[in-house]
N, C-alpha and C positions, 0 to 999 in steps of 0.2 A: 342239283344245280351247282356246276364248277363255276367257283367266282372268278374272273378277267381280273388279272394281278397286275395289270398294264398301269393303273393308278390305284392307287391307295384309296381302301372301300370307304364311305363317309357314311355315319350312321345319323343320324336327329333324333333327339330323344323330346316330345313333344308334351307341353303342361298346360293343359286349357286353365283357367285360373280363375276363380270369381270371389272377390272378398276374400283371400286366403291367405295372408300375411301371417297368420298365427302357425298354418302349416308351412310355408313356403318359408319361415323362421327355423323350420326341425328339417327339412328335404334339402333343400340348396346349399348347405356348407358341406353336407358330406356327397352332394352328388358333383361339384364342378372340383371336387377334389379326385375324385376316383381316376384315376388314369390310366389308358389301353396304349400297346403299341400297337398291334395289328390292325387299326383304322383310327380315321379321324373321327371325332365329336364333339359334336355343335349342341348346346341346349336351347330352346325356343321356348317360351312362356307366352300364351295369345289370354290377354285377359279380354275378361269380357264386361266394361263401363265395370271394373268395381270401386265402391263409394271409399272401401277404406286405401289406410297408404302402401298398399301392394308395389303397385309401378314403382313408385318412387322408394320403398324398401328394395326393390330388386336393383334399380340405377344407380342407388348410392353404394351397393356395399357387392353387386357381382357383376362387372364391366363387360364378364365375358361372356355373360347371358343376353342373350337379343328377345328383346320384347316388342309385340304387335298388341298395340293398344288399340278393342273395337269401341266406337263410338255408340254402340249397346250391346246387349246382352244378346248373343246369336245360340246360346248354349251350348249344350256343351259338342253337340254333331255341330255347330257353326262355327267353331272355333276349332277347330281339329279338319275341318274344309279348308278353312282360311290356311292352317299349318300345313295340308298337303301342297296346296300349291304351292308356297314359300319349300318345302321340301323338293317339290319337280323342278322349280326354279334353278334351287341349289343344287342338281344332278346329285340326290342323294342316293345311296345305294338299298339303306334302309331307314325303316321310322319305326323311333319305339315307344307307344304313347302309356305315359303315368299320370297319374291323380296327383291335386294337389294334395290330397290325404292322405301320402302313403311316406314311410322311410326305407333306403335301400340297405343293400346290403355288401358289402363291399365286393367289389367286380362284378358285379350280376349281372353285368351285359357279355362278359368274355365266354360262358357258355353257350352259351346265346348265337352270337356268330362263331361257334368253333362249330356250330350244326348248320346254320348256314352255311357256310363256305363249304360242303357238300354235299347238298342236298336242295331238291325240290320241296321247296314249302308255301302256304300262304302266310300265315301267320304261327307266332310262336310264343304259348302262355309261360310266364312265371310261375314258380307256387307263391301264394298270395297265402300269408299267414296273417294271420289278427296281431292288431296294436291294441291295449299296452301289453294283452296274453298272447305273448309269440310262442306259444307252445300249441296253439290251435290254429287249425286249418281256416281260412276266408275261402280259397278255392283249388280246385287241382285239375282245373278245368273247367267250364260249362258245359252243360247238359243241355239239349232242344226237346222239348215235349212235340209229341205230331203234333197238337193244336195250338206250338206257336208260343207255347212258355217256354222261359230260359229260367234256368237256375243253378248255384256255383255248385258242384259236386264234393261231396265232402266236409260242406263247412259245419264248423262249431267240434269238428273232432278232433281228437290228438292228435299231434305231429307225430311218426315215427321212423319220418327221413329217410324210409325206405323206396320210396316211391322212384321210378323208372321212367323214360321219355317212352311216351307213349302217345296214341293220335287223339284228339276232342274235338267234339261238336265245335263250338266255337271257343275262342281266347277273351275272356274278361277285358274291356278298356280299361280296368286300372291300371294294367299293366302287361303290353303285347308290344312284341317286335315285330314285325309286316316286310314281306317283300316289295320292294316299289315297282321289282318284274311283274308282280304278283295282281297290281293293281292297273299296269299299264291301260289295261282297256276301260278302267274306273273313269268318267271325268273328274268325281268328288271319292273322296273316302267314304262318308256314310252318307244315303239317303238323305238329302237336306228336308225332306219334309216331316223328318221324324225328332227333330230337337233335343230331345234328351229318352234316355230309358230303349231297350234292346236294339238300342244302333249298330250295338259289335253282336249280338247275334245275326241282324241282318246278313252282318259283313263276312263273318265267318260260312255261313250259309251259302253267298255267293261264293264267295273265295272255290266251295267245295263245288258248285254247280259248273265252273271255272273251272276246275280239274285239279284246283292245288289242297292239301290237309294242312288242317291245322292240329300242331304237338304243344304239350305241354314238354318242359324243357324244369325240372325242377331243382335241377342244381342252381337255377338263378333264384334268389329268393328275393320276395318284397314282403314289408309291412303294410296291413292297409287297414286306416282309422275306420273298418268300415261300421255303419250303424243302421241294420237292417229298418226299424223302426223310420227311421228318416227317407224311408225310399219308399215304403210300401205303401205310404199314403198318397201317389203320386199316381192312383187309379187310371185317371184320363189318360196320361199317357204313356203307363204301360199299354192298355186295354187297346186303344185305337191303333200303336205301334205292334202290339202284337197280333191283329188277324189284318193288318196293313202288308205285314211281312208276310202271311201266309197267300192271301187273295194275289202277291205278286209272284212269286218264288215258285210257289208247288206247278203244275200243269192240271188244265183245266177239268181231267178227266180224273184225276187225284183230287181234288177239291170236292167234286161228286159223290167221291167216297166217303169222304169225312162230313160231307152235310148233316148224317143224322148223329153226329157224335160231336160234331160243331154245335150244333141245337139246343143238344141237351146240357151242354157245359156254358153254351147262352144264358139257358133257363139257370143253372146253378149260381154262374155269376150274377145275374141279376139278383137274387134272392139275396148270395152274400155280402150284397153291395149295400141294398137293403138295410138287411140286418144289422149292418155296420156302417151305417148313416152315407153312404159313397155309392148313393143309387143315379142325385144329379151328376158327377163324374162321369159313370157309367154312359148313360144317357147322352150326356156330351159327346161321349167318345163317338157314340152311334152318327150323332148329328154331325159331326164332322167326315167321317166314315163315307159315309153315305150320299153326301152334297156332289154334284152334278161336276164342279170345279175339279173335285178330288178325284174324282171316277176317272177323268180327264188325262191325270198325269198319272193315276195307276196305270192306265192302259199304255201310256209310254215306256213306262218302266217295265210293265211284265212287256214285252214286243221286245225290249232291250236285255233283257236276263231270259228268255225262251229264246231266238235269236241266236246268243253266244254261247249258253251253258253248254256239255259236255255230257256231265254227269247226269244219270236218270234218277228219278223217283225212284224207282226200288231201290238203287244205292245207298239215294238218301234216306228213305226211313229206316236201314237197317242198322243207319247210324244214331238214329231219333230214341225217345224212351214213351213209353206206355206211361211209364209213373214218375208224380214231384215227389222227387224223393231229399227233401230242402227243411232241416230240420227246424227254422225258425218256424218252419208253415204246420208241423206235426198235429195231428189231432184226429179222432177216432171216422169224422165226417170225410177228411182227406184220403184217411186209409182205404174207405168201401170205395170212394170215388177212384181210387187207384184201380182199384182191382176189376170194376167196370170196363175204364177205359182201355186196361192194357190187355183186354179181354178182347178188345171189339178191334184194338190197333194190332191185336197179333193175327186175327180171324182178316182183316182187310188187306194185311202184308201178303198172304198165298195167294192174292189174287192181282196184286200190282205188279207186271211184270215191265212197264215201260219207264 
């Protein structure tokens, strides 16, 4: 993509926000100090009802940050909605959405558009290294399991700064730069029915179904407070958001395929669910799933991504992985389970040719 030099490109750097005063204390003096010439830069903050003094820590003390205060909590897909429109509004050129979790690093938006400004892309990851141990990997990408898991590749290992732009399944929302070319025919950024948890899979997913890739870009670099433990208790809605996204995305005769390996990773989740006291989650997730209302607007949505995609199924699974290869999840039960799956997803790829 050759950028139009006719006006000066505008980028939006996008912060959903909930209760996040104590980050948005470490993030905000060194992000509205960073400064580009090669385009303009606007920061957006969209909270969402938080109870403590966010808004008013951002009003007093950074004039040149614009804030959208939601009247509730829309999460964090509903607040990042809200900021795409305000971004189409503002004929932006691009949108780069960050956590309130994370610290930058200084200019890490300038490589960032030196790959844009020639080149076709959808989206484009940071390396995403751990706070307070910036010596270790958070992500250098996402990975897509065929059955609909996301997981950050790499994490928990040594930095050694060798790393290359190179293309990934999908871009982490902690921290992704997006074409707004890229999204034109988008009316939201992320599925609003999905709230929080594999939104930017989704997205990244479409983006490629759409015809654009997404890179990792690793000379930009971010910190991210990230804390596994605080996400993976949120069963429900991974679980419903992840075969939400596969029932929409895949085509129907690819879904066929994965039935009996869909089943039996049913059968396993439920057991792990079980085990680990997160069987009603589970359960929920189905109840929701499955409701007459929901069926309703999946079938809008796949008619709307079958429709306009581009790219085929075999494309895309030769980009997908057989194995979670995600080392906070390691363990001897996960291992055999890998080697099942990526058994059955290598045997079903010689025969998807549409």
């Amino acid at each position: 993509m050759q950028l139009k030099m006719s006006k000066k490109i505008k980028v939006i750097i996008i912060i959903p926000s909930f209760n996040g005063q104590n980050y948005l204390q470490d993030l905000l003096p060194d992000l509205v100090s960073d400064e580009y010439q090669d385009f303009d830069l606007d920061v957006l903050v969209v909270d969402n009802n938080s109870s403590d003094d966010s808004v008013a820590y951002i009003r007093d003390n950074f004039s040149q940050v614009k804030v959208i205060v939601n009247k509730k909590n829309t999460g964090y897909v509903g607040a990042n909605n809200i900021a795409y429109q305000y971004a189409k509004e503002h004929k932006a050129d691009f949108i780069y959405l960050l956590n309130q979790d994370t610290e930058i690093s200084k200019g890490f938006l300038q490589p960032l558009y030196d790959f844009a400004k020639n080149n076709k892309f959808g989206s484009l990851q940071s390396k995403l290294l751990l706070s307070p141990d910036k010596n270790k990997i958070n992500s250098l990408g996402n990975v897509i399991h065929f059955l609909g898991f996301g997981y950050s590749s790499h994490c928990g290992e040594e930095d050694n700064e060798k790393q290359k732009i190179t293309t990934i399944n999908y871009s982490s929302g902690a921290a992704v730069f997006i074409s707004m070319e890229a999204l034109s025919r988008l009316e939201n950024l992320f599925d609003e029915t999905m709230f929080m948890y594999l939104e930017d899979l989704d997205l990244g997913w479409t983006l490629q179904l759409l015809g654009y890739q997404n890179y990792l870009i690793p000379d930009s670099v971010i910190y991210h407070k990230y804390e596994f433990d605080r996400s993976i208790k949120q069963v429900y809605w991974f679980e419903r958001n992840r075969l939400w996204v596969m029932l929409k995305n895949y085509k129907l005769v690819t879904l066929l395929f994965l039935f009996p390996a869909g089943v039996l990773m049913e059968i396993a989740q439920l057991f792990y669910a079980w085990q680990h006291k997160y069987l009603k989650q589970k359960l929920k997730s189905y109840s929701w799933l499955f409701s007459l209302s929901q069926w309703k607007i999946l079938r809008q949505k796949r008619k709307f991504i079958q429709q306009h995609r581009v790219t085929n199924d075999r494309f895309i699974l030769k980009q997908f992985s057989g194995k979670i290869l995600f080392q906070p999840l390691e363990s001897q039960s996960l291992k055999i389970a890998n080697e099942i799956f990526d058994l059955y997803f290598k045997i079903i790829r010689l025969f998807i040719f549409w």
